[in-house]
KEKE-3310 file (N, C-alpha, C; in steps of 0.2 Angstrom, whole numbers, plus 5000, padded with zeros to 4 digits):
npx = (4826:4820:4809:4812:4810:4819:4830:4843:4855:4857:4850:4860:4871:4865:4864:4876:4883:4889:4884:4883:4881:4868:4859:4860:4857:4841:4838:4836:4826:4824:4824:4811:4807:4799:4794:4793:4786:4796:4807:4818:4815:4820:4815:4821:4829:4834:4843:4839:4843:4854:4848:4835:4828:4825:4818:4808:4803:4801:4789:4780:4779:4770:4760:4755:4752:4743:4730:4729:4727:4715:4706:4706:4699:4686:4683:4682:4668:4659:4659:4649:4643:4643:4652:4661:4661:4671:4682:4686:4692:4702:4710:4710:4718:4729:4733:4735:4746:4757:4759:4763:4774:4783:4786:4793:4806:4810:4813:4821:4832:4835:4840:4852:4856:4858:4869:4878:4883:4884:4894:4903:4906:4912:4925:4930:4928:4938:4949:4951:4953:4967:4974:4974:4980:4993:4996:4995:5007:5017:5018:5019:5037:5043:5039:5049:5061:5061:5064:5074:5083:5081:5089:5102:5103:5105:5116:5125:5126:5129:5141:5148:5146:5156:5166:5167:5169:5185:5192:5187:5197:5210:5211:5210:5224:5232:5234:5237:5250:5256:5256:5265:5277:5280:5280:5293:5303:5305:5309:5319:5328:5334:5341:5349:5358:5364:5368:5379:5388:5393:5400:5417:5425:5423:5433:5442:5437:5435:5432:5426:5419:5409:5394:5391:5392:5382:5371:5371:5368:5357:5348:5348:5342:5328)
npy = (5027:5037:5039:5047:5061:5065:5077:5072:5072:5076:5065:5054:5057:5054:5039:5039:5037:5037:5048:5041:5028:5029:5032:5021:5014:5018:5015:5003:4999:4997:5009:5020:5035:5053:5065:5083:5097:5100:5096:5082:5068:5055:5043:5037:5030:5038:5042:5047:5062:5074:5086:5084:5075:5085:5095:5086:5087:5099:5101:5090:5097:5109:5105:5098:5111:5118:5106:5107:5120:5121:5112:5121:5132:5124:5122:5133:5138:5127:5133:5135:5123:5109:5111:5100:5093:5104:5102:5087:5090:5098:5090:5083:5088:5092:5078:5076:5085:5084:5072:5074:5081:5073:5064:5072:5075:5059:5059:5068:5063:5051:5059:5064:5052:5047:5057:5056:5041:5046:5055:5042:5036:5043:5045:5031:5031:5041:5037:5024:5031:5037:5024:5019:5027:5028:5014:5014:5025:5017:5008:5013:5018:5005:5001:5008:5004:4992:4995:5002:4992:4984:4991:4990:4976:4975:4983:4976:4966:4969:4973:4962:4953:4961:4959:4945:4945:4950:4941:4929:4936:4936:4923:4918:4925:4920:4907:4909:4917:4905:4894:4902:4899:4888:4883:4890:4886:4872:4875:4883:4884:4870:4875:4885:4878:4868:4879:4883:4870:4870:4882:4891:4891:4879:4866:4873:4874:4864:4846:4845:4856:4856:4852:4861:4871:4870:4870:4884:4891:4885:4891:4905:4904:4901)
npz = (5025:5011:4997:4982:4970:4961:4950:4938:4939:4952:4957:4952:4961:4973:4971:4970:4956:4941:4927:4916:4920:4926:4916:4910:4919:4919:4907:4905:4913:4925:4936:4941:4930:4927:4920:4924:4925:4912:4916:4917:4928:4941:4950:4966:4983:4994:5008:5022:5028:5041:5042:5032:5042:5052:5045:5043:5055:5061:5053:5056:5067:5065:5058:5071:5076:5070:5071:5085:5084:5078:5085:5095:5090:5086:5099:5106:5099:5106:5118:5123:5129:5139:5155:5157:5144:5141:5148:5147:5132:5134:5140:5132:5120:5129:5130:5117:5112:5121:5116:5102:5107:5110:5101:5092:5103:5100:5086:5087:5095:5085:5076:5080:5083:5069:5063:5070:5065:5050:5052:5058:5047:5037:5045:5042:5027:5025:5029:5021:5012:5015:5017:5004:4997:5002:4999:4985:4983:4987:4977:4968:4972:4970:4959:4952:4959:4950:4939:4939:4946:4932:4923:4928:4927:4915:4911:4917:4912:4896:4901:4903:4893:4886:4892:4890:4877:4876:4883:4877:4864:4870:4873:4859:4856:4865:4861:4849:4849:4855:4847:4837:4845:4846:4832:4831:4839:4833:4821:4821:4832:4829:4816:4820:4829:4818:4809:4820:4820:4806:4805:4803:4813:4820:4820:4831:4841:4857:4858:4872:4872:4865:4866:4877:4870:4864:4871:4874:4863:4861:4872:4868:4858:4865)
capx = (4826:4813:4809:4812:4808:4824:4833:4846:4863:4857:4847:4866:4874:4860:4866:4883:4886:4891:4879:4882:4876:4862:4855:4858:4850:4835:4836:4836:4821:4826:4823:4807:4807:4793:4793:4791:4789:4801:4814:4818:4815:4822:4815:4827:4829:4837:4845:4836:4851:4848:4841:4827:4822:4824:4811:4801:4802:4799:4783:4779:4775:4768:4753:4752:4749:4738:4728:4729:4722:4708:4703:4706:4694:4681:4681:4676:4660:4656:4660:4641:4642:4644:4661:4663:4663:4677:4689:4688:4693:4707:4712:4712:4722:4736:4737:4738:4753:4762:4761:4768:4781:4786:4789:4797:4811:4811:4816:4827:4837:4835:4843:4856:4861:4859:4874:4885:4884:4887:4904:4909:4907:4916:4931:4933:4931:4946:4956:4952:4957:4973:4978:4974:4985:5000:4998:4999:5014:5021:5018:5027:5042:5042:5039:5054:5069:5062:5066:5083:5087:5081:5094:5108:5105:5105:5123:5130:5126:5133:5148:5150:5148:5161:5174:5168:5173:5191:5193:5189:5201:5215:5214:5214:5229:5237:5236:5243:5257:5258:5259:5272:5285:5279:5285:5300:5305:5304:5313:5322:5332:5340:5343:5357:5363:5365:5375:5385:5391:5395:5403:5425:5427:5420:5440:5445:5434:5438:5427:5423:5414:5402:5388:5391:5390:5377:5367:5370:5364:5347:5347:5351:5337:5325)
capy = (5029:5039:5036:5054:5061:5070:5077:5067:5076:5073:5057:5049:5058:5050:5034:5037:5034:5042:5048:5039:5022:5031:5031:5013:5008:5019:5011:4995:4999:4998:5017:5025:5040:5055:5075:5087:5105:5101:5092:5074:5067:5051:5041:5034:5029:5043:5043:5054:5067:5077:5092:5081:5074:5090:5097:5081:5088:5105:5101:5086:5100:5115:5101:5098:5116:5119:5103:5113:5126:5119:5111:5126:5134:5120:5123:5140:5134:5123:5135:5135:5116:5111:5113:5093:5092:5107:5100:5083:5091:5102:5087:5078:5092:5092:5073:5077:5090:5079:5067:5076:5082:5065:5062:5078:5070:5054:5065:5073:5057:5049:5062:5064:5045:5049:5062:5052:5037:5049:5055:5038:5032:5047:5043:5027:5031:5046:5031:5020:5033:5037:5020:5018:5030:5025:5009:5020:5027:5010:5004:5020:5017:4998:5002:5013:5003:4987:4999:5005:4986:4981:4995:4987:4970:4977:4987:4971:4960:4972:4973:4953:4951:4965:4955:4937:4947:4951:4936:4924:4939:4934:4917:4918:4929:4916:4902:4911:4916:4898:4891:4904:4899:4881:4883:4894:4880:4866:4876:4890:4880:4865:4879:4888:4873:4867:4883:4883:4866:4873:4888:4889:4891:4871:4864:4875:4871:4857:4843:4844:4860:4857:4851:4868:4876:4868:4872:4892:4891:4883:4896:4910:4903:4902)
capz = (5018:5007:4989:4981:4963:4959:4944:4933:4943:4959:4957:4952:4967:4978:4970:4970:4953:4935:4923:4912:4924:4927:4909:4908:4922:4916:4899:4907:4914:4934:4940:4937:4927:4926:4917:4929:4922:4908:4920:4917:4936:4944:4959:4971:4986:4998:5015:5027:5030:5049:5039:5032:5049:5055:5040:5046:5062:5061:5047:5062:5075:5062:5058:5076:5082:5066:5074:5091:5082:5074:5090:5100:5088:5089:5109:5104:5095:5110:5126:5128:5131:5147:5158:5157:5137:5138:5151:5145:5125:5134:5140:5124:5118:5131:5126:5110:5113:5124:5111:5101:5108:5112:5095:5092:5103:5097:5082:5090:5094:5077:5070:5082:5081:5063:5063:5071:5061:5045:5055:5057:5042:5032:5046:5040:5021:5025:5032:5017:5008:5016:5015:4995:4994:5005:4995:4979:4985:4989:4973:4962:4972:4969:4950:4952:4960:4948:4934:4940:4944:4926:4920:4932:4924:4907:4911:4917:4906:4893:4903:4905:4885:4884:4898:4887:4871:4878:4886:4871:4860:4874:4872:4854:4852:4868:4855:4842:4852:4856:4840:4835:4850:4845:4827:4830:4844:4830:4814:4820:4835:4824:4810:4821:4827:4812:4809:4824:4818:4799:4804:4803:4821:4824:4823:4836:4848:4858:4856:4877:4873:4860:4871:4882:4866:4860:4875:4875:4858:4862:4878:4868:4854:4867)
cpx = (4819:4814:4809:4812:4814:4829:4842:4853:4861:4856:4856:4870:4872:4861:4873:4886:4885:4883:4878:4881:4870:4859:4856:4855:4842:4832:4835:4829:4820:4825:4817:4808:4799:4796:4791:4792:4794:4809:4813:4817:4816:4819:4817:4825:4836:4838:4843:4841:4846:4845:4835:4824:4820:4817:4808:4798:4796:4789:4776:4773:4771:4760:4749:4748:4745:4730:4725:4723:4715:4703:4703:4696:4684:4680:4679:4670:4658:4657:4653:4639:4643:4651:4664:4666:4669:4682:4688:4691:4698:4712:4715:4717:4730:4741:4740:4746:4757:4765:4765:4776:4786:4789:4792:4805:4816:4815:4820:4832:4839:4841:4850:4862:4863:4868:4880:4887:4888:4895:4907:4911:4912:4923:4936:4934:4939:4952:4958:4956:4965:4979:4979:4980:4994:5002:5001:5006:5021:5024:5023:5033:5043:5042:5048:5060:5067:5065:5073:5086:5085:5086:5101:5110:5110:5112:5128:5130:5129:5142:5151:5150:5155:5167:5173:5171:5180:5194:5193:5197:5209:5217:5216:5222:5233:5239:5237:5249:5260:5260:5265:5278:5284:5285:5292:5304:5306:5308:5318:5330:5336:5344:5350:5361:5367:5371:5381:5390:5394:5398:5413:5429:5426:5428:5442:5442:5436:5432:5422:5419:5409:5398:5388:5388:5384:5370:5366:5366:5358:5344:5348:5344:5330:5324)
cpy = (5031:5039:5047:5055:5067:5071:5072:5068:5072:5066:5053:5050:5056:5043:5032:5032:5038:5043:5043:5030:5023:5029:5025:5010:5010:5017:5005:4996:4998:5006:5019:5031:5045:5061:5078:5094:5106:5096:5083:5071:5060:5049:5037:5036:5033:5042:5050:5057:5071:5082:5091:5079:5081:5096:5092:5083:5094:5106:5097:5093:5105:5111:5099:5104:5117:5114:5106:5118:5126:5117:5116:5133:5131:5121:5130:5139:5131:5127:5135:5127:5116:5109:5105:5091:5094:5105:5094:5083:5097:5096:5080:5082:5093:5085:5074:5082:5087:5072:5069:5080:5078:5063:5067:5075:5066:5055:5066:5068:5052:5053:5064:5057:5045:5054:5056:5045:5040:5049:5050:5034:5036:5046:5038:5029:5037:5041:5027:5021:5036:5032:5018:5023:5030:5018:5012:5020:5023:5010:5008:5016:5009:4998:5004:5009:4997:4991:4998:4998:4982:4985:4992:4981:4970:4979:4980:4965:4961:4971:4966:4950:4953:4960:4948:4938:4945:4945:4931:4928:4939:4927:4915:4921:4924:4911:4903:4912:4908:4893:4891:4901:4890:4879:4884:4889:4875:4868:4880:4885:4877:4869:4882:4882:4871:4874:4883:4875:4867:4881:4885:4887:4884:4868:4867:4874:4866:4854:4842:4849:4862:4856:4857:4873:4877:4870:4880:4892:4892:4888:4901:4909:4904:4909)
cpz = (5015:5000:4987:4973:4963:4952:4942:4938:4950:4960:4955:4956:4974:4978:4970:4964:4946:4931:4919:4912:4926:4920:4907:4912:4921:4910:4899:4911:4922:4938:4936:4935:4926:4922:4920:4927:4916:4911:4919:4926:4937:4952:4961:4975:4990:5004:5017:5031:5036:5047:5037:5036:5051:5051:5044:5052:5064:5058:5053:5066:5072:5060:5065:5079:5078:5069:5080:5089:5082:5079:5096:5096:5090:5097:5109:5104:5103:5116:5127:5132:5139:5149:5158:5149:5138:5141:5147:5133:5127:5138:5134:5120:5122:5127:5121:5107:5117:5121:5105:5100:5109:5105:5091:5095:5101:5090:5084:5090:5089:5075:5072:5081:5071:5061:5065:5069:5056:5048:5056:5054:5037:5036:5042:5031:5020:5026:5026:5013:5008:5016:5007:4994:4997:4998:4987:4978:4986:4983:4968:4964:4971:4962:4948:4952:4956:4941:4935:4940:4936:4922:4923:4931:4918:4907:4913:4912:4899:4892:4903:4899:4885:4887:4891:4880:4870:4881:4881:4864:4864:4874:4866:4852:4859:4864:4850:4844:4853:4852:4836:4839:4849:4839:4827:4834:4839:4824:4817:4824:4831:4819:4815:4825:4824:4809:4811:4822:4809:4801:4806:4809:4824:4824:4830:4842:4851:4859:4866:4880:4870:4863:4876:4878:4864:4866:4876:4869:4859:4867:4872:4861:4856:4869)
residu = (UNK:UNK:UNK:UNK:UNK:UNK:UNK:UNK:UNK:UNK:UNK:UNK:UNK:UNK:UNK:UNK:UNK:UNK:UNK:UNK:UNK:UNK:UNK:UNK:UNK:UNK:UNK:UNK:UNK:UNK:UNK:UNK:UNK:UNK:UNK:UNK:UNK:UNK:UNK:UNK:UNK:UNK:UNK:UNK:UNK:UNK:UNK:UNK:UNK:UNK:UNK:UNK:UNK:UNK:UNK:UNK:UNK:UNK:UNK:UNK:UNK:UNK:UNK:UNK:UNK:UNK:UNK:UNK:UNK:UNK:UNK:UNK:UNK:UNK:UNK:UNK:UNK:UNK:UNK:UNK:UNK:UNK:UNK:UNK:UNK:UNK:UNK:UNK:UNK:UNK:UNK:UNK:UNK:UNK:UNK:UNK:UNK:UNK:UNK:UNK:UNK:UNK:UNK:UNK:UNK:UNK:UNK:UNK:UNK:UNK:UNK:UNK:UNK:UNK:UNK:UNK:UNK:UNK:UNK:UNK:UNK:UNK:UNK:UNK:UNK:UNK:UNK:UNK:UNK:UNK:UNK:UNK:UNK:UNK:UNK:UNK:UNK:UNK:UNK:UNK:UNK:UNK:UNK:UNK:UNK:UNK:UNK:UNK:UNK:UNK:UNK:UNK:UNK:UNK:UNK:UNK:UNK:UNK:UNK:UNK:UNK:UNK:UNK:UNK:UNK:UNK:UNK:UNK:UNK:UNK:UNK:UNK:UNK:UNK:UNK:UNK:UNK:UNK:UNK:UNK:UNK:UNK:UNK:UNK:UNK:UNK:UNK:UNK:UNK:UNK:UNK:UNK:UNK:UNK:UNK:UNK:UNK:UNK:UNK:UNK:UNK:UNK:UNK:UNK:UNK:UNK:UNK:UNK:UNK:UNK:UNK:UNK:UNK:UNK:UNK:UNK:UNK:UNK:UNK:UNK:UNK:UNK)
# end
């Protein structure tokens, strides 16, 4: 990671966080801040992306042949010296370019392992995020059928008043009825009786079919 002076947009994109975190944590005093040309500028700590090594790389090797150069020039200057000086400063020069290339490489392979960390790390965040969202999806329908069964409560419970209603308004009207065949049972009965024995027809009868008669009556009052 390199420390980089980058404007307000990016610098929270490099942090991975809203602008409006940004300006508090510069208000707080934790990010240095500078004025650059009129631009507000931010330094943070950046992850060296493989096109950065690969500037590093490129910048690496245009300093080395510049170097080359320079010493190529110097060995100009000196070709009158003696042939000992210039092989031992063409030597120092292959070093020098074989050292660099070495580190060019090494480069090389940085930025390779570099990549392929990146790709592993965005697989697992696609994964993360294909599970948040399964979850997601769980939880709607979960919202869903607790709804529909609080609707299915609510419909029964209505209906189980409605039945408690009808059922207390059946029992009332049973013990109304009950009372009425209670009363009529206890006035009405002895009243025609009480007739059949006061009506003109009671002589004629014979006396061994009043309790016969007396019994359709009761049946017949029932």
């Amino acid at each position: 990671m390199t420390k980089r002076w980058l404007n307000l947009t990016d610098a929270a994109a490099a942090l991975n966080v809203s602008s409006r975190t940004l300006t508090r944590r510069i208000s707080a005093g934790s990010l240095s801040t500078r004025l650059s040309e009129g631009t507000r500028e931010v330094l943070v700590d950046v992850v060296d992306t493989a096109e950065d090594l690969l500037t590093d790389s490129m910048t690496a090797i245009a300093e080395h042949d510049h170097r080359q150069t320079q010493m190529i020039e110097k060995l100009a200057v000196v070709m009158a010296r003696p042939a000992e000086q210039a092989e031992s400063m063409a030597r120092r020069s292959r070093l020098s370019a074989g050292l660099g290339w070495t580190v060019v490489a090494a480069l090389l392979v940085v930025v390779g392992f570099g990549i392929r960390q990146l790709t592993l790390e965005q697989s697992r965040a696609d994964h993360l995020a294909t599970m948040a969202k399964h979850l997601d999806d769980k939880l709607a329908d979960t919202l869903i059928e607790l709804t529909e069964l609080t609707d299915t409560l609510a419909d029964t419970k209505l209906r189980t008043e409605g039945l408690e209603k009808q059922v207390a308004a059946e029992r009332e009207r049973s013990a109304t009825l009950t009372d009425t065949l209670e009363k009529a049972a206890t006035t009405v009965v002895p009243r025609r009786i009480e007739n059949f024995w006061l009506t003109d027809t009671l002589p004629s009868t014979p006396w061994a079919q009043v309790p016969m008669a007396a019994a359709q009556v009761t049946d017949s009052a029932e």
